[in-house]
C-alpha positions as CSV (number, residue, x, y, z in Angstrom):
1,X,-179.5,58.2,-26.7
2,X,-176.1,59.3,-28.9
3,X,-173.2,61.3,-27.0
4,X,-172.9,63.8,-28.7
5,X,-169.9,66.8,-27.9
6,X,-169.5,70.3,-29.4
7,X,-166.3,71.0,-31.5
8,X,-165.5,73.8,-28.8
9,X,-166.2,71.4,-25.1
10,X,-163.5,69.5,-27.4
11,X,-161.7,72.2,-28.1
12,X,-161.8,73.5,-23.9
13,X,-160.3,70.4,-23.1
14,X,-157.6,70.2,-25.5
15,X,-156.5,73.6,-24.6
16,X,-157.0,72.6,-21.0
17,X,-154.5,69.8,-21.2
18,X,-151.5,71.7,-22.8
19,X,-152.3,74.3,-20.0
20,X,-151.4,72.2,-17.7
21,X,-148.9,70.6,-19.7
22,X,-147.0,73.8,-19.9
23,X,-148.0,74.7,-16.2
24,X,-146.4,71.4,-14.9
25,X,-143.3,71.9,-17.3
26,X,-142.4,75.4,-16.0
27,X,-142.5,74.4,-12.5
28,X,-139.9,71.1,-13.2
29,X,-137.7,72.8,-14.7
30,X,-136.2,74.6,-11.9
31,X,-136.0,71.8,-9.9
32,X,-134.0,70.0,-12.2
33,X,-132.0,73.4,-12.6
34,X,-131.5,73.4,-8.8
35,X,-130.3,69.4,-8.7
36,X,-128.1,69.6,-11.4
37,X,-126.2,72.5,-9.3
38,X,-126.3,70.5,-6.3
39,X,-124.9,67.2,-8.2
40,X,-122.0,69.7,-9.6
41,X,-121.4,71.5,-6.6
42,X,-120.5,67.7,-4.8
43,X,-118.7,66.4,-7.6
44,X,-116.3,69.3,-7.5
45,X,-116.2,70.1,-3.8
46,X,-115.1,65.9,-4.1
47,X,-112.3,66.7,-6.9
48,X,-111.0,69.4,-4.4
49,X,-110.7,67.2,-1.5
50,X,-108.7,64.6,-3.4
51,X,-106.7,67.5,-4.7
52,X,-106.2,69.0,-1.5
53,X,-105.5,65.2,-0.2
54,X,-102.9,64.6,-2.7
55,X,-101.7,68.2,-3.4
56,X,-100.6,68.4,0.4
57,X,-97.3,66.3,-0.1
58,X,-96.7,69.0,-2.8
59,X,-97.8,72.4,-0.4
60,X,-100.9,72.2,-3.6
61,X,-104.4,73.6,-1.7
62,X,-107.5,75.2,-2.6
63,X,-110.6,76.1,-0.4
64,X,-113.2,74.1,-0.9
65,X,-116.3,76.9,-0.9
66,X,-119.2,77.3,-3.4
67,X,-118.0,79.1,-6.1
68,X,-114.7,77.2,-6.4
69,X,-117.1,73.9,-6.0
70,X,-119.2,74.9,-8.7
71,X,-116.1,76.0,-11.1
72,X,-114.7,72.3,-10.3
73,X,-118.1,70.5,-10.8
74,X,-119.1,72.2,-14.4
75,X,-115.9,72.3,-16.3
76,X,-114.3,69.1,-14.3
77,X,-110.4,69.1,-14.6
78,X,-109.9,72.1,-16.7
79,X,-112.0,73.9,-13.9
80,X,-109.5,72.6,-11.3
81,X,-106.1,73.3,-13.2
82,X,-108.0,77.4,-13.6
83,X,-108.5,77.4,-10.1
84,X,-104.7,76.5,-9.7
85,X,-103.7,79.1,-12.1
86,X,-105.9,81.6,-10.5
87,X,-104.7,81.0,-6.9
88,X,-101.4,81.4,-8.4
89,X,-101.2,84.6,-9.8
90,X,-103.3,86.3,-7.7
């Protein structure tokens, strides 16, 4: 009464669990795509609003809108000081 198991049931369920290894990886990586966005997109539309807060005693102000959120959230300060520069010229 031994237990015995073929190389290739073995073999089926190895390959079975890095299927769904790589089935559950490809589906949390968006997510964590999408979230980091989202955590960007409030820390920058935050770093506006205090500039806006403080730049209006010095007629400073930038809308506050996805894009310039975004542009704010990924490259922090030197995102905000482009955005300044960019309102500027054009």
């Amino acid at each position: 009464m031994g237990i015995s198991l073929d190389f290739n049931i073995l073999l089926a369920y190895a390959f079975g669990l890095l299927l769904l290894y790589v089935v559950g990886w490809l589906l949390v990586m968006p997510i964590k795509f999408i979230l980091r966005l989202l955590y960007n997109g409030i820390i920058g539309g935050l770093m506006l609003w205090v500039l806006n807060l403080v730049g209006g005693f010095f007629n400073l102000q930038v809308a506050i809108n996805p894009v310039t959120a975004l542009i704010a959230g990924f490259l922090g300060i030197p995102g905000v000081l482009l955005i300044l520069v960019l309102q500027h010229i054009l």
